[in-house]
C-alpha positions in Angstrom: -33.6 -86.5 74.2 -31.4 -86.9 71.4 -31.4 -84.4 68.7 -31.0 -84.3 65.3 -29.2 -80.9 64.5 -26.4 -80.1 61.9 -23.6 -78.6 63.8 -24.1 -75.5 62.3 -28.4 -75.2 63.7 -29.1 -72.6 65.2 -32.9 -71.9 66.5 -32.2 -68.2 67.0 -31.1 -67.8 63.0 -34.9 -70.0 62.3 -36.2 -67.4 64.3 -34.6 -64.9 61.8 -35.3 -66.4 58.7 -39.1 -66.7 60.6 -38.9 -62.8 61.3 -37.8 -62.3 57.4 -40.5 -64.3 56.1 -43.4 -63.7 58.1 -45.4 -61.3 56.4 -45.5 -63.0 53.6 -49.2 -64.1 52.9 -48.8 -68.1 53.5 -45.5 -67.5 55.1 -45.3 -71.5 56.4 -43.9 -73.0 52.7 -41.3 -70.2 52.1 -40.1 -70.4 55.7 -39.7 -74.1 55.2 -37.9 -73.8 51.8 -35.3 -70.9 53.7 -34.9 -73.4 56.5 -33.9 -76.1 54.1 -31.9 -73.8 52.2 -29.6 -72.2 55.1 -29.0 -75.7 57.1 -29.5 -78.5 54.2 -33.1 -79.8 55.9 -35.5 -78.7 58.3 -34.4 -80.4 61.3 -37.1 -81.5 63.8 -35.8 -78.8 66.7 -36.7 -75.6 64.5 -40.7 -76.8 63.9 -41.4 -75.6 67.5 -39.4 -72.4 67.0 -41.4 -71.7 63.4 -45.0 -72.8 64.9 -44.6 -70.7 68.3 -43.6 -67.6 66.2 -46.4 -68.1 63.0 -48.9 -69.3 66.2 -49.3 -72.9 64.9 -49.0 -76.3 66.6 -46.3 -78.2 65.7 -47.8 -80.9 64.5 -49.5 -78.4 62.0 -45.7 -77.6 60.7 -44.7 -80.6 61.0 -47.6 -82.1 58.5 -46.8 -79.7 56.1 -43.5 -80.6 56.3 -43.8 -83.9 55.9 -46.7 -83.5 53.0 -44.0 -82.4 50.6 -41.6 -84.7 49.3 -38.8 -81.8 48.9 -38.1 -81.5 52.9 -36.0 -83.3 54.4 -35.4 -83.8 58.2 -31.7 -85.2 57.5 -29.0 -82.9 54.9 -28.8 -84.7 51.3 -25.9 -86.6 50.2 -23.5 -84.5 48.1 -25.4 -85.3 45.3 -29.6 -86.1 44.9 -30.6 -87.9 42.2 -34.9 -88.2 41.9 -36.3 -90.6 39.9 -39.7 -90.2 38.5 -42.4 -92.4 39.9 -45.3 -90.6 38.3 -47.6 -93.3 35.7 -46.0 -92.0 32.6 -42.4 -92.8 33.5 -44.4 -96.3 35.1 -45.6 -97.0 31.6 -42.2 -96.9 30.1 -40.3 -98.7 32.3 -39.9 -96.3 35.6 -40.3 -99.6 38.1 -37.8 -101.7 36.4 -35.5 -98.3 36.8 -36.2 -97.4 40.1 -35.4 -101.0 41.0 -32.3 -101.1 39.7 -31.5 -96.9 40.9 -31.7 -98.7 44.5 -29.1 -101.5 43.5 -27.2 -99.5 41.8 -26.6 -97.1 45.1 -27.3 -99.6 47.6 -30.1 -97.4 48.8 -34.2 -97.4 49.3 -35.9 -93.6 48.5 -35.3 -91.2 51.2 -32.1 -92.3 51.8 -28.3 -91.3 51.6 -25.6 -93.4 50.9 -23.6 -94.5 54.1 -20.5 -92.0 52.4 -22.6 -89.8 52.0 -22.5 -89.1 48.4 -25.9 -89.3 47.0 -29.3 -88.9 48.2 -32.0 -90.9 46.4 -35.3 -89.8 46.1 -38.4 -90.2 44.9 -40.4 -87.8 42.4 -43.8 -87.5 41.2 -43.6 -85.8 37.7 -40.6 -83.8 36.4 -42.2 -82.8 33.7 -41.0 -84.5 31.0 -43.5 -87.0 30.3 -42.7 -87.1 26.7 -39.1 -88.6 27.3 -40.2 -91.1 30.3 -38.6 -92.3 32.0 -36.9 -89.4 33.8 -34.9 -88.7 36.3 -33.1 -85.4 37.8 -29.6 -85.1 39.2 -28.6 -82.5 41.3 -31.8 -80.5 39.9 -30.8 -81.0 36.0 -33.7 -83.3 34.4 -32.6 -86.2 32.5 -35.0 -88.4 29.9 -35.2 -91.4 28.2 -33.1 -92.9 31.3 -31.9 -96.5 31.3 -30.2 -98.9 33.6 -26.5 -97.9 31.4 -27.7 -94.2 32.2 -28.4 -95.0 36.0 -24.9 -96.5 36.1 -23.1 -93.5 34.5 -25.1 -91.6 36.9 -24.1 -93.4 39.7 -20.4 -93.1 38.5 -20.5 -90.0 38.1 -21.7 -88.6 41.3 -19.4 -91.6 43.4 -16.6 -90.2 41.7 
């Protein structure tokens, strides 16, 4: 079985953070955010660690986990840039932007660049509706974005 772990995993610290977090009421999201937090994703070893300790299946972790977009099974690039897919940013030109985010980084949603310096994903609303379409880079939300802004974007976080 080959396994998908950071160098750095370690089940017995997911137990801890699992230990931390448990008493929490709905302890399952916050565990998965700490997860993601102390080893850049949620690798696919610690979902049987978290469901044997909160007395789930895995496959209820793991469709939780996969349910929201912000996990991730595999660490981010250096740097993530989201670009809203929600019907606002649609309206005002998100398809033509996300199309040419994916050139531009020579990368579909949900991937990372071979160098590993950027992460492209997808979001659905940042929130910013009124300055569609939007995007967020390394969690600071940008509006009005073009394809000039994608490529300073892109310059900027390959640099």
């Amino acid at each position: 079985m080959v396994s998908n772990l950071s160098p750095d995993f370690s089940g017995d610290r997911v137990a801890a953070i699992v230990d931390e977090l448990v008493d929490l009421e709905g302890p399952l999201l916050p565990i998965l955010h700490a997860v993601q937090e102390e080893f850049g994703c949620v690798p696919q070893d610690a979902l049987p660690v978290i469901a044997k300790k909160l007395n789930l299946s895995r496959a209820e972790v793991h469709g939780v986990m996969s349910f929201y977009h912000d996990f991730r099974e595999q660490p981010a690039g250096r740097h993530t840039v989201k670009i809203c897919r929600a019907e606002a940013c649609q309206s005002m030109g998100g398809d033509r932007i996300a199309e040419h985010a994916k050139g531009r980084f020579k990368v579909d949603f949900g991937q990372t660049a071979p160098d590993g310096s950027v992460t492209l994903e997808a979001a659905y609303c940042l929130g910013l509706c009124a300055c569609a379409p939007a995007a967020m880079v390394d969690g600071k939300v940008v509006g009005r974005v073009d394809e000039a802004r994608i490529d300073a974007i892109s310059s900027e976080v390959r640099s």
